[in-house]
C-alpha positions in Angstrom: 3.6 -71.7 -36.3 0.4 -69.9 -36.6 0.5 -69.6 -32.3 3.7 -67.7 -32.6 3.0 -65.3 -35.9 -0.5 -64.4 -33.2 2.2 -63.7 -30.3 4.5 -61.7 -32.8 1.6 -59.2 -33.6 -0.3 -58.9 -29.6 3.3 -58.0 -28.8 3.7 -55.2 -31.7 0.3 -54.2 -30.4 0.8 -53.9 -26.6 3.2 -51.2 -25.8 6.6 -52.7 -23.7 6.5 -51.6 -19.7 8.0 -48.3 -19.3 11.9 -48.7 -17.9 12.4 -46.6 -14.7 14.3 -43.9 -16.8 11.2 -43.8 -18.7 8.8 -43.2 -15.7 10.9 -41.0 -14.0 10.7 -38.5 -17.2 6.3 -38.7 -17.4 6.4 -37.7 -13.7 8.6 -34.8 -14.0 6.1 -33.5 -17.4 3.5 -33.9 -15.5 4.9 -32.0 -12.3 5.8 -29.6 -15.2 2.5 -29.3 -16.3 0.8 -28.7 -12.5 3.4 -25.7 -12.5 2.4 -24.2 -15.8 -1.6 -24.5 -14.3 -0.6 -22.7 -11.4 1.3 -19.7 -12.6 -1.6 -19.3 -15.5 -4.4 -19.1 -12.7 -1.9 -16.6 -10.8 -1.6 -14.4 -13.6 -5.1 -14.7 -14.6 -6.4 -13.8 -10.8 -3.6 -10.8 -11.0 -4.8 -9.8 -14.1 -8.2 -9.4 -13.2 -7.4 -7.4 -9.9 -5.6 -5.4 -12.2 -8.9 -5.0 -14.8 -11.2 -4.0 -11.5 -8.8 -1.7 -10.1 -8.5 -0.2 -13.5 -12.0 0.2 -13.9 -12.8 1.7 -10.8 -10.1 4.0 -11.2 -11.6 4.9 -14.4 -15.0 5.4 -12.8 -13.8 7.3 -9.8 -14.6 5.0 -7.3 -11.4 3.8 -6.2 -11.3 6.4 -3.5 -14.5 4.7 -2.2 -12.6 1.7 -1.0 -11.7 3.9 2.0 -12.9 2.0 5.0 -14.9 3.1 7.7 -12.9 3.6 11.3 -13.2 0.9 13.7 -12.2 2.5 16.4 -14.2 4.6 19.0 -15.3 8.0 16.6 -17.7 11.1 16.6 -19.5 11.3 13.5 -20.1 14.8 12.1 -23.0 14.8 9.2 -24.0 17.9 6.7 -26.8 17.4 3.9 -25.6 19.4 1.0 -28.1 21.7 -0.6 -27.9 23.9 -4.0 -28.5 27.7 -3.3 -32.0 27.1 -4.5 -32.4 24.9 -1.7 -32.0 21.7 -3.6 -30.8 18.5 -2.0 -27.2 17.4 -3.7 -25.9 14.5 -1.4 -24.7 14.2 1.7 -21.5 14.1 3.6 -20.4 12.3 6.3 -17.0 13.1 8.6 -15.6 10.3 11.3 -13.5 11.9 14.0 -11.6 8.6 15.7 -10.6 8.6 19.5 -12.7 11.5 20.7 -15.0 12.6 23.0 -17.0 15.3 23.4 -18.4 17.4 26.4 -22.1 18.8 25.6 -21.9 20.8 28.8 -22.7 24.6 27.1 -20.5 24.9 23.6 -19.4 21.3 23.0 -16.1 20.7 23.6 -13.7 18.1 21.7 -11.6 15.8 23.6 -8.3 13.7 22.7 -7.7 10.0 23.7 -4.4 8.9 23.0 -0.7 10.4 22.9 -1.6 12.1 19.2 -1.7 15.7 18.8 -4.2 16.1 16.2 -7.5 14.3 15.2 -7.5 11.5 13.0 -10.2 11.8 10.8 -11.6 9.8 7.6 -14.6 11.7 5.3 -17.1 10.1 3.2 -18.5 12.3 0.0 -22.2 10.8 -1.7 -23.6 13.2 -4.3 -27.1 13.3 -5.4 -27.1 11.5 -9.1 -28.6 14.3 -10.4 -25.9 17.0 -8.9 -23.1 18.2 -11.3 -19.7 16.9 -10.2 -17.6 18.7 -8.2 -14.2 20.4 -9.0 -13.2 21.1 -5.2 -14.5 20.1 -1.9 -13.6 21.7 1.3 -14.3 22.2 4.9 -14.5 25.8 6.3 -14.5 27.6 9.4 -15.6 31.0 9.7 -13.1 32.6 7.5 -12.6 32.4 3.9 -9.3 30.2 4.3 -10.5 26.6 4.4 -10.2 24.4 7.1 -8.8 21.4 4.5 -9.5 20.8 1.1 -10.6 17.4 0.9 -10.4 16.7 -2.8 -9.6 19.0 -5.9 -11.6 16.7 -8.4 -14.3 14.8 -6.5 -16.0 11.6 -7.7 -19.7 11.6 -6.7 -19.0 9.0 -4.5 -15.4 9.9 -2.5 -13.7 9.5 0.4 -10.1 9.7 2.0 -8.1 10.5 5.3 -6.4 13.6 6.6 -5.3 14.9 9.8 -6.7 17.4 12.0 -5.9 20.0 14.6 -7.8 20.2 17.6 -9.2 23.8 16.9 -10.2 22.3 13.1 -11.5 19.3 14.9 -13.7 21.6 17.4 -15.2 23.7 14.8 -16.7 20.6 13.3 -18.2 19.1 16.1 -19.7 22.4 17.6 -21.3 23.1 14.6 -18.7 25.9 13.3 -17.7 24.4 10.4 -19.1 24.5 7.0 -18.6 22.3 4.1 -18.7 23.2 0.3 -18.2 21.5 -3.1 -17.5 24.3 -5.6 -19.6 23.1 -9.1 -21.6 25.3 -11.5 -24.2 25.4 -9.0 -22.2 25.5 -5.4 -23.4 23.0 -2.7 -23.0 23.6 0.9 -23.3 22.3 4.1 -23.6 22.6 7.6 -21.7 20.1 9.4 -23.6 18.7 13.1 -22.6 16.3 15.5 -24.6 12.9 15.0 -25.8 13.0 18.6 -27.9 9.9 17.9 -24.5 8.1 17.8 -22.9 9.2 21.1 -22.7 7.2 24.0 -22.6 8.6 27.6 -19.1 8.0 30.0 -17.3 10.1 32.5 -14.2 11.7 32.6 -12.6 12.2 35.9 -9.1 14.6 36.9 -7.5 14.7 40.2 -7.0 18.7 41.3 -4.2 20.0 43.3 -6.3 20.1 46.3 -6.5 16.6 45.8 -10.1 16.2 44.9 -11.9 14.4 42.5 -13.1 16.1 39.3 -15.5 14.1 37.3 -17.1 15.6 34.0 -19.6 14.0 32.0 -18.5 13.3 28.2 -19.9 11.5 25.1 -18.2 9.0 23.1 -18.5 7.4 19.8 -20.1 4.0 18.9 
């Protein structure tokens, strides 16, 4: 008697065997439960994209994320000074698929089937300058070449397209770049010749001969 009243309570204690039914329903929670742990990290990882691209935003820096080109380009450089001759940042120009000829004046050429100049600029202000309301390129008249940005971050970039008589004036050292703040900042844009690479370009003439010119291409 005593034997079975011990088996009466081990078997209240120990839980039955789950039926099939039974199993069936814990594996589908738990699938349930994988789901729900996935979406939350997917929502958590979007949400923090969301928080840096909202704080960059809010610091000006999102125009930063411009890359730099990779293909073949010129680079065209000016270091910003105050009237007063004070240093206020530098910028930087990046003219993709062209060449130039340093033979006299330099001359711009075009690779591709594009008729203009592809071009990506990259604005880095002193931390001490005051921050720009306007930045622009300019050749030798008072109309700009391109406005680059009507409310400049210190550090700024972005794309535009050129033509090849804008694109000219830059890298023959006719071009002029100013940020309009209380104290104005200009610059005079150069060709980086330390980045050029020597090649030759070659045309056949009516006569039929052979016309090879010497050219300079980016890194």
């Amino acid at each position: 008697m005593a034997e079975e009243s011990i088996r009466t309570v081990l078997d209240r204690l120990v839980a039955a065997p789950a039926a099939a039914s039974g199993w069936d329903d814990v594996l589908r929670r738990s699938a349930r439960m994988r789901r729900r742990r996935r979406l939350s990290l997917v929502l958590a990882v979007a949400a923090l994209g969301l928080a840096l691209v909202t704080s960059l935003a809010a610091a000006g820096q999102l125009a930063a994320l411009v890359p730099h080109t990779k293909a073949r380009h010129l680079v065209v450089r000016g270091q910003l000074r105050t009237p007063d001759g004070r240093p206020a940042g530098t910028i930087t120009v990046e003219i993709a698929r062209a060449a130039v000829s340093l033979h006299g004046r330099p001359a711009l050429q075009r690779f591709g089937p594009s008729a203009s100049f592809h071009v990506r600029w990259f604005l880095d202000l002193d931390p001490a300058a005051d921050e720009p309301a306007r930045a622009a390129l300019y050749g030798r008249s008072a109309t700009p070449i391109a406005v680059l940005c009507d409310r400049c971050a210190a550090r700024d970039s972005g794309q535009l397209e050129l033509t090849g008589e804008q694109a000219s004036a830059l890298v023959s050292g006719r071009a002029t770049f100013t940020i309009a703040t209380p104290d104005t900042a200009s610059a005079r844009m150069r060709l980086d010749r330390s980045e050029l690479r020597r090649a030759v370009a070659c045309e056949l003439e009516a006569t039929g001969e052979l016309r090879c010119t010497r050219i300079y291409t980016g890194k």
